[in-house]
N, C-alpha and C positions, 0 to 999 in steps of 0.2 A: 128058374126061381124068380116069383114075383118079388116087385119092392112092397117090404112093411116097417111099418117104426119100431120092431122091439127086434131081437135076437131072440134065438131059441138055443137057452142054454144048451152047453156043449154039443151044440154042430157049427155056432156061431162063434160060440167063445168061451174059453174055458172059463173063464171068470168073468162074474156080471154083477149089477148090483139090482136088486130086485123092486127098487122104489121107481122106476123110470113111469112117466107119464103115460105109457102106453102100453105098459107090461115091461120086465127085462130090460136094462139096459148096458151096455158096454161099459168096462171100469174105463177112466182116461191117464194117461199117461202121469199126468200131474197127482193123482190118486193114491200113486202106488207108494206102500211101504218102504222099499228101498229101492235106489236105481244104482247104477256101478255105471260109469262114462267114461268113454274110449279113452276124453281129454284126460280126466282125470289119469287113467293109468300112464297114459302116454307121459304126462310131469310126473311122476312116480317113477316110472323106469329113468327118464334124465335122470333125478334127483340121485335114485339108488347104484347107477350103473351107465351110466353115459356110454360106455363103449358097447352095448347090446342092442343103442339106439339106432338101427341102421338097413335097409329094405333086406327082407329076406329072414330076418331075426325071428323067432318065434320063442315062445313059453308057456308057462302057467299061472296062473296067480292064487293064492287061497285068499279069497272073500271073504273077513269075519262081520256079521253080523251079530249084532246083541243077543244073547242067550241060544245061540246056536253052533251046530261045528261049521267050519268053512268050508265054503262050496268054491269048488274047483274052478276056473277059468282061465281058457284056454285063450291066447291072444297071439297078433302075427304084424308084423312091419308090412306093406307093401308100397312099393315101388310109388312115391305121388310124386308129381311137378308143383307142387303146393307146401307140400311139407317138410321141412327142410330133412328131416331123415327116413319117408316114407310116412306114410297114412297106417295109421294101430287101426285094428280092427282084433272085434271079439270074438271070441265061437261060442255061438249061442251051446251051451249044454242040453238043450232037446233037441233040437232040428240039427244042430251041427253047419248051418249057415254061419255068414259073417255078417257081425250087428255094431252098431254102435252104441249101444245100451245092453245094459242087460236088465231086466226089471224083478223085483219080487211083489207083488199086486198087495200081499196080506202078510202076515208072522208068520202063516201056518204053512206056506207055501215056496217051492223050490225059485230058485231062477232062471228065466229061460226070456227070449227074443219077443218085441210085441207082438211079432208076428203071430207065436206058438199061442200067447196071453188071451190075441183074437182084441188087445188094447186099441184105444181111440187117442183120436187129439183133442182136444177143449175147442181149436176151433169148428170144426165138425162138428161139435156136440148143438153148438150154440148159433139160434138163425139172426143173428142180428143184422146181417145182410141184405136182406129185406127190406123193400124199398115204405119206407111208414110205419115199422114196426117198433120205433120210438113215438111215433107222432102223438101217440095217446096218452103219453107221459108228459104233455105240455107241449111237445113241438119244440125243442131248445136246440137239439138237437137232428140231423138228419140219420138214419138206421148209418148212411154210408161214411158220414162222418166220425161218428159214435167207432167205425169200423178202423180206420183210419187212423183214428186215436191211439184205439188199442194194438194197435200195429206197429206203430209209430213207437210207443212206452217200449213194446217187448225187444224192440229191433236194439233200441237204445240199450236194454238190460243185458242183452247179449253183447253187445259192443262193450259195456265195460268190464264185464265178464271175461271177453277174450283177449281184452289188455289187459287185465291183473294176472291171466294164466303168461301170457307173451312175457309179459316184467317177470316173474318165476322163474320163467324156462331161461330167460337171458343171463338170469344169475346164476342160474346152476351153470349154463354153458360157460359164461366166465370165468365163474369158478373153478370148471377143467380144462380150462383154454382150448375151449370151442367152438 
């Protein structure tokens, strides 16, 4: 298969969005309607049930999404040296892989793995990598600075993100003297 700039719906991806610069292009991750995160379930089972937390566990979850029935999700503990009771993983409801997201792209549409979605990441989407591809904006900046930046923000957005999830989980585990 040669390289080209667009997707060709449904061999590429089941869902695309049709304005892309070159014909077709991949929805991205940040796009999507709804996402369901492993994190999130994983403070969720602490909060509701602390003694299920623990490698080997598995269950279901019912999903509700706004004006819909809930969609099934299947999720399993596994064994991590990182996680203090195993690493949560999903089951993707198409492929039946292990995800740590689950996404709905649109209202109209089921949820399934980015993988099945054929979804992107925003960096990928975006060539500001490129060495002078700011210059013509003034030159204020360099493409790889400019890259850098945005790097730097998200690292940080996630870091305080996963100390308000850490401060949570501490309290719940205290809570059940954990």
């Amino acid at each position: 298969m040669g390289q080209h700039r667009y997707i060709r719906p449904g061999h590429d991806a089941s869902v695309w969005i049709s304005s892309g610069r070159w014909g077709p292009k991949r929805v991205m991750v940040s796009q999507c309607w709804a996402v369901l995160r492993a994190e999130d379930v994983y403070t969720g089972l602490l909060r509701d049930n602390a003694a299920r937390a623990k490698a080997g566990e598995h269950g279901w979850l019912g999903w509700r999404l706004p004006n819909r029935k809930p969609l099934r999700i299947e999720w399993e503990f596994r064994p991590n040296a990182v996680w203090r009771f195993g690493r949560l993983f999903l089951t993707c409801p198409r492929c039946g892989q292990r995800a740590t997201r689950i996404y709905v792209p649109r209202k109209d549409t089921d949820g399934a793995c980015r993988r099945c979605w054929g979804l992107t990441y925003e960096s990928r989407q975006r060539r500001t990598y490129r060495a002078g591809s700011l210059s013509r904006y003034g030159g204020l900046f360099s493409a790889l600075s400019y890259a850098a930046c945005r790097a730097a923000a998200a690292r940080e957005e996630r870091a305080e993100a996963s100390a308000k999830r850490q401060a949570e989980r501490q309290a719940v585990l205290r809570r059940f003297g954990r």
